[in-house]
C-alpha positions in Angstrom: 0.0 0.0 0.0 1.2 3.7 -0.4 1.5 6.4 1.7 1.7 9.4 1.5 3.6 12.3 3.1 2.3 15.6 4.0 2.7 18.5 6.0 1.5 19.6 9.3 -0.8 22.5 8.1 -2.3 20.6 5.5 -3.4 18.1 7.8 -4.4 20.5 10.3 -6.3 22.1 8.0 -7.9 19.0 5.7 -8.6 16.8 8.3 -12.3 15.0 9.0 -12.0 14.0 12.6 -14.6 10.7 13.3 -14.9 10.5 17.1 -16.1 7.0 17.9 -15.6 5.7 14.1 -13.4 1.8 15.2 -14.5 0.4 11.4 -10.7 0.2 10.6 -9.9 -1.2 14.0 -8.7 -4.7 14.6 -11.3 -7.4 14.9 -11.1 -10.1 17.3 -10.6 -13.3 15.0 -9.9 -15.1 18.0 -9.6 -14.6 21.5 -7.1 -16.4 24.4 -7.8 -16.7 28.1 -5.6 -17.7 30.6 -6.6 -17.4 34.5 -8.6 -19.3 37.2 -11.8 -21.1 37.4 -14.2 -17.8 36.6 -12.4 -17.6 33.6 -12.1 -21.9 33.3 -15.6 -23.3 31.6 -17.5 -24.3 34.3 -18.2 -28.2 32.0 -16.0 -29.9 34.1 -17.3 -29.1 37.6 -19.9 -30.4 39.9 -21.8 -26.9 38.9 -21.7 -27.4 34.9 -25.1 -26.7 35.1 -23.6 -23.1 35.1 -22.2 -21.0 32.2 -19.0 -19.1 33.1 -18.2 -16.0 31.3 -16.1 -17.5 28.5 -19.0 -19.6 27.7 -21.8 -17.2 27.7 -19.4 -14.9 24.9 -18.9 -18.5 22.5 -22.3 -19.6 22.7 -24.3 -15.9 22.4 -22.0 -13.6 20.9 -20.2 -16.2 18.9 -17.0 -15.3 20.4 -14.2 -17.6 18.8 -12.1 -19.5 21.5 -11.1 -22.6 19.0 -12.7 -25.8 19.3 -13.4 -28.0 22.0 -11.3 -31.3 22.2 -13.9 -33.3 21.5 -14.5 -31.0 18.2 -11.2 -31.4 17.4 -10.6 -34.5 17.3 -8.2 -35.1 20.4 -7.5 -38.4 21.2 -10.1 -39.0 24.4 -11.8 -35.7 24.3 -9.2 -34.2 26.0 -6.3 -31.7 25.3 -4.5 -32.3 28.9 -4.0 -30.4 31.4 -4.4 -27.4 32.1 -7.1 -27.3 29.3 -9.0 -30.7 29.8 -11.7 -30.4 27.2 -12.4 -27.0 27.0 -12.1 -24.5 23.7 -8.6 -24.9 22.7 -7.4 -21.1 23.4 -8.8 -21.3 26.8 -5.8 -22.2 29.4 -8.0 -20.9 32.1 -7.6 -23.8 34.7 -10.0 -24.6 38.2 -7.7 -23.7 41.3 -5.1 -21.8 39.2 -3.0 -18.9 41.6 -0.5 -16.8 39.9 2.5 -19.5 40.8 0.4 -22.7 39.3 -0.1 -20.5 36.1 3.3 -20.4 35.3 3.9 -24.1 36.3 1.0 -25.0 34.6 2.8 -23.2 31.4 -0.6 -21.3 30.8 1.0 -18.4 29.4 3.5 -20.1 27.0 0.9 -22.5 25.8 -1.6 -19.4 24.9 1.3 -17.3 23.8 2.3 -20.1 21.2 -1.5 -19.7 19.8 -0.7 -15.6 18.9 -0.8 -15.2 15.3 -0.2 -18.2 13.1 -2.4 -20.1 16.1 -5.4 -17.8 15.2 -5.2 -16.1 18.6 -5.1 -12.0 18.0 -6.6 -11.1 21.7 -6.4 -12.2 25.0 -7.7 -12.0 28.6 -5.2 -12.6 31.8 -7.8 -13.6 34.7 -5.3 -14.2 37.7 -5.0 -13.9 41.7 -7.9 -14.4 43.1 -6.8 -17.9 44.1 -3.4 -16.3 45.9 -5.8 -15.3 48.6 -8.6 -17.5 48.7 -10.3 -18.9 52.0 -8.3 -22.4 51.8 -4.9 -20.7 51.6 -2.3 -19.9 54.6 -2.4 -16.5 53.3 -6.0 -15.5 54.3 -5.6 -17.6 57.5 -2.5 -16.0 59.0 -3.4 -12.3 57.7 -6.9 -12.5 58.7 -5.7 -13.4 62.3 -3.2 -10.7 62.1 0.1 -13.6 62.8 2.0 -12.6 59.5 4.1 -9.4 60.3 3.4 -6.7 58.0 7.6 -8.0 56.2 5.6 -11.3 55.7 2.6 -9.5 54.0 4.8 -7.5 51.7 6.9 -10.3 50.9 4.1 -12.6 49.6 2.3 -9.6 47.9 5.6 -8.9 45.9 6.0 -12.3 44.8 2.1 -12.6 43.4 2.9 -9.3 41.7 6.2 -10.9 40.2 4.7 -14.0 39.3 1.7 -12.2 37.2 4.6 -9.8 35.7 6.1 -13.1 34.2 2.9 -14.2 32.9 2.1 -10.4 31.4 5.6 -10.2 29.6 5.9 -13.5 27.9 1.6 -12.5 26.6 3.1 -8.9 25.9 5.9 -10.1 23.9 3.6 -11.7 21.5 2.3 -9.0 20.3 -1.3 -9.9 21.5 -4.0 -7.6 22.3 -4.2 -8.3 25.5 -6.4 -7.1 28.5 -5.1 -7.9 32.3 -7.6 -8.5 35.0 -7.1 -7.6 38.3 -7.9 -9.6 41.0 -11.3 -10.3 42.7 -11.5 -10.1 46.9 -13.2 -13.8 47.9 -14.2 -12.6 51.2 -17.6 -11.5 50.5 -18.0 -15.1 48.7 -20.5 -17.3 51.0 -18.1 -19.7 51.5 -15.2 -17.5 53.0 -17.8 -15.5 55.2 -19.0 -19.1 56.5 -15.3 -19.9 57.6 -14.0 -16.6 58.2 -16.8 -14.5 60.5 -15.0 -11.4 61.0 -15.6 -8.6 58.6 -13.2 -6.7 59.8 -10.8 -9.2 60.2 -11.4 -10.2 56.1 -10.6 -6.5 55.3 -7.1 -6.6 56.4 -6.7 -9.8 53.9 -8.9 -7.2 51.1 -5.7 -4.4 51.8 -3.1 -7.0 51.1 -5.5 -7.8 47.4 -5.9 -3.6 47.3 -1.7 -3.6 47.0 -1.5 -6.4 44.3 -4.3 -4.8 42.3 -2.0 -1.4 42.7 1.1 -3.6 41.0 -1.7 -4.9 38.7 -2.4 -1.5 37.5 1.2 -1.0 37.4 1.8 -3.8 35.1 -1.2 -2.5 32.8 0.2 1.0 32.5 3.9 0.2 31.9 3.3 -2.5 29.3 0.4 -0.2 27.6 -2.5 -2.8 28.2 -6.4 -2.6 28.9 -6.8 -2.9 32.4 -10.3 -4.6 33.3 -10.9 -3.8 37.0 -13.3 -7.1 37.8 -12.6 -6.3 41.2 -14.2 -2.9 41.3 -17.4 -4.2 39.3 -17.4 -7.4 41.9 -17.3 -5.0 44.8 -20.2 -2.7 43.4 -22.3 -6.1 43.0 -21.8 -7.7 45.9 -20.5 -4.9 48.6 -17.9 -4.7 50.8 -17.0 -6.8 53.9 -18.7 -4.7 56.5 -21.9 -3.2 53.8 -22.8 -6.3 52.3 -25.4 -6.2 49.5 -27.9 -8.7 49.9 -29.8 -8.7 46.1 -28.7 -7.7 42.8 -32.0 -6.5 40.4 -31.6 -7.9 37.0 -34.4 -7.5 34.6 -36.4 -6.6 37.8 -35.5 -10.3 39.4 -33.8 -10.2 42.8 -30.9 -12.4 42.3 -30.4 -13.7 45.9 -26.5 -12.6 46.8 -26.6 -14.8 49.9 -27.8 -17.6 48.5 -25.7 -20.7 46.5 -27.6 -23.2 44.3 -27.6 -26.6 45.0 -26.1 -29.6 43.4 -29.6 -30.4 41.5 -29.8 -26.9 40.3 -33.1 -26.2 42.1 -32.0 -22.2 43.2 -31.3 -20.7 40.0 -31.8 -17.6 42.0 -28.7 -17.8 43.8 -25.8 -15.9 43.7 -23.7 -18.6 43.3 -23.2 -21.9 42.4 -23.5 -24.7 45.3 -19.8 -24.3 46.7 -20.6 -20.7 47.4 -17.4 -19.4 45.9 -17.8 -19.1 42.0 -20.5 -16.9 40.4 -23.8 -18.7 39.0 -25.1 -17.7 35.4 -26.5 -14.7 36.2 -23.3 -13.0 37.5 -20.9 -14.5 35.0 -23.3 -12.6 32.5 -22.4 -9.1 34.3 -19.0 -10.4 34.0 -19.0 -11.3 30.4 -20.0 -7.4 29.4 -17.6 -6.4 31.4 -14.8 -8.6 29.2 -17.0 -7.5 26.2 -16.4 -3.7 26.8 -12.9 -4.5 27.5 -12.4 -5.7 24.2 -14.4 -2.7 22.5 -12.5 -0.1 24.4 -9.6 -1.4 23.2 -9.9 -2.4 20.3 -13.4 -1.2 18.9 -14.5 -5.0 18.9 -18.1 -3.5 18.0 -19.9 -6.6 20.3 -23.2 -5.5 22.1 -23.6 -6.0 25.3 -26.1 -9.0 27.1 -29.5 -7.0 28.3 -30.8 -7.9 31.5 -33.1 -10.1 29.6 -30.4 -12.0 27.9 -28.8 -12.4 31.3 -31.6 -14.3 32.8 -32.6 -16.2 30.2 -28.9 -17.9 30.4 -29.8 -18.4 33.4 -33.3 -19.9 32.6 -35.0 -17.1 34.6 -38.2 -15.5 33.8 -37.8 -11.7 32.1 -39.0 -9.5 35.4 -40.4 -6.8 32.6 -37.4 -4.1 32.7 -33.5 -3.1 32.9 -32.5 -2.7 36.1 -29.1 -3.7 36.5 -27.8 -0.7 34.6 -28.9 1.6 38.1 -26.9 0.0 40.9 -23.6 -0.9 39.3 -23.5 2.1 36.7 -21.5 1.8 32.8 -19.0 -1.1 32.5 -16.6 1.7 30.5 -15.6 3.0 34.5 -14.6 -0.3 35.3 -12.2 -0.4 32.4 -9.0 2.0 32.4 -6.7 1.6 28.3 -3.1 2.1 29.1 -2.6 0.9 25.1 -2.3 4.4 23.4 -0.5 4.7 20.0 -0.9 8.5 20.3 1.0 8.3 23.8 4.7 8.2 22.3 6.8 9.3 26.0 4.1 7.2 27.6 3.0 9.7 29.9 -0.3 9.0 30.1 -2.1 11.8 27.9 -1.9 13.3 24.3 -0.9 16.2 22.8 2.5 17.2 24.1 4.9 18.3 21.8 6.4 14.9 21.5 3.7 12.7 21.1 3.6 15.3 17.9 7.3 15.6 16.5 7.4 11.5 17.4 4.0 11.2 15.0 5.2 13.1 12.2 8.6 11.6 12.1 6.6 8.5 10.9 4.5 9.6 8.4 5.2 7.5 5.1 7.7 4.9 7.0 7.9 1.6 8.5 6.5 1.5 11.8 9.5 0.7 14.6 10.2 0.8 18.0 10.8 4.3 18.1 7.8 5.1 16.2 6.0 4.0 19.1 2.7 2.1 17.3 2.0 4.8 14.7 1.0 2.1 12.4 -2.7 2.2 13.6 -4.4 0.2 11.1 -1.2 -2.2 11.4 -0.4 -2.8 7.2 2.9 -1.8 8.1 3.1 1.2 6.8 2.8 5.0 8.8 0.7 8.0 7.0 -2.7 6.4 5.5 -5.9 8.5 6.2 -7.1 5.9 9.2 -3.4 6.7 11.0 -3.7 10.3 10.3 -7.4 10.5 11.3 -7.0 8.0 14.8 -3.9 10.1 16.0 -5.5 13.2 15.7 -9.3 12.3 17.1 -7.4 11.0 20.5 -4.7 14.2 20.5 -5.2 15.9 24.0 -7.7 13.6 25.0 -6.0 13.1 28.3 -5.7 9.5 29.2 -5.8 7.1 26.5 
């Protein structure tokens, strides 16, 4: 393809800025997971009578995560661990922390699907599991016996261990979007085990300083930072202001409540060992992963109504939206670090030079110290969509 060159007051003065246009914007042919088990199909579980989040996008948005095993051919149905006999760019494994990931090799096997594997996006779902109710860690902070030396030393290394999985994803060139990580103390099953509320926010500090390194991570490596933690929080409440129901399509889902093995609560909150989400909340969760992508990327999906979330669940329509009033847009629980325009990587657009940097490009090969002025990414710097997407998002603040 051509390009051309130009000069600066020509294209100050000729240019058609299209706020909100993503047409020319990568599309997700296929997207990777890697993570725990509310990222892990829930098939494989005593609660498969649930649909996690990954799910719910392949079978109602037509999401592609690759074919199952069984699909595919594999000998047995399976593809081995950590995958079983899930979709085939899904590494997300049941009971995966942010040590077992890397053992696991979750983020070498999905970073060996980028590009010629089909993969062009991915989600990172990790953490959670560092502090869950069966660990040492909740016990011995909750009870206050770890020194505050111990605390830091055990946050650092889940921050280091999630680094190692973000740079060998990063290095891929993936589009990829980092979760942060999701406090299990207001799950049923921690509450029943661990009483105190107080008591479980001193293990929700030590999760508040990972999800700082988590943000730190996002920003330095310029990736969409999903904040599953804040939209958990504004479902479910905090340790000492628990929220009891959730109102979707007018239905109290029943926050207290876990189903049963039988499936006979479909109400509930969660599934029957009251620590993974049911249908219903794996729904919230899968908009939220949807606007992830279209923030970043301009992936174009639309988003599950209310009504769509229930009927996943196989729960009546209660006759209108409700969710949308008590946990607000998903867009503020998503922050993009991944800015072309943001050439010193200072967060914002506009300074003089993000500029100079941009039009040092214009009718080259992109390179590294081009930043990613190749927007439309044919490998070339100066067609009408990179002119037009540097200039709709210069000094527009955060990227």
């Amino acid at each position: 393809m051509s390009t051309r060159r130009t000069t600066i007051a020509g294209l100050l003065g000729g240019l058609v800025l299209m706020a909100g246009d993503s047409s020319g914007l990568a599309q997700v042919t296929m997207l990777g997971a890697a993570g725990d088990s509310l990222t892990d199909e829930y098939s494989e579980e005593t609660y498969s009578y649930a649909a996690s989040w990954t799910t719910q996008l392949v079978l109602f948005r037509g999401v592609n995560m690759g074919p199952t095993a069984q699909a595919a051919g594999q000998s047995g149905g399976t593809w081995g661990e950590p995958r079983r006999t899930g979709y085939a760019a899904n590494w997300a494994r049941y009971g995966a922390d942010s040590t077992t990931l890397l053992s696991q090799g979750q983020h070498t096997g999905l970073a060996a699907q980028v590009g010629p594997g089909g993969v062009s996006h991915a989600v990172l779902e990790i953490g959670t599991n560092d502090f869950s109710p069966s660990t040492s860690a909740y016990f011995n902070i909750y009870w206050g016996f770890w020194s505050q030396s111990q605390i830091d030393s055990y946050v650092n290394a889940q921050i280091a261990d999630i680094a190692s999985a973000v740079g060998t994803l990063d290095a891929t060139g993936v589009g990829l979007a980092l979760c942060n990580c999701v406090d299990f103390g207001v799950a049923p099953v921690t509450r029943g085990i661990f009483g105190n509320a107080s008591r479980r926010d001193r293990v929700t500090a030590a999760i508040g300083r990972v999800n700082d390194g988590v943000e730190d991570l996002a920003r330095q490596h310029r990736l969409v930072l999903v904040d599953v933690n804040g939209l958990a929080t504004a479902i479910l409440g905090t340790n000492t202001a628990l929220r009891q129901f959730l109102a979707i399509g007018n239905v109290n889902i029943q926050l207290f409540n876990r189903d049963t093995t039988t499936h006979t609560n479909p109400l509930a909150g969660f599934v029957d060992d009251g620590a993974h989400p049911h249908t219903t909340l794996q729904g919230v969760f899968a908009n939220l992963m949807m606007t992830a992508l279209n923030t970043g990327w301009g992936a174009g999906y639309s988003m599950f109504s209310d009504q769509e979330i229930l009927a996943h669940g196989g729960i009546a329509y209660g006759g209108a939206e409700t969710l949308a009033g008590q946990i607000g847009p998903y867009s503020q629980y998503i922050r993009s670090f991944w800015c072309s325009a943001d050439f010193d990587n200072d967060g914002d657009t506009g300074t003089d030079i993000d500029i100079e940097a941009f039009f040092a490009c214009l009718g080259g090969s992109c390179c590294i110290t081009c930043g990613s002025a190749d927007f439309d990414g044919d490998g070339d710097v100066g067609t009408d969509l990179d002119i037009e997407t540097f200039f709709r998002v210069l000094g527009g603040g955060s990227c």
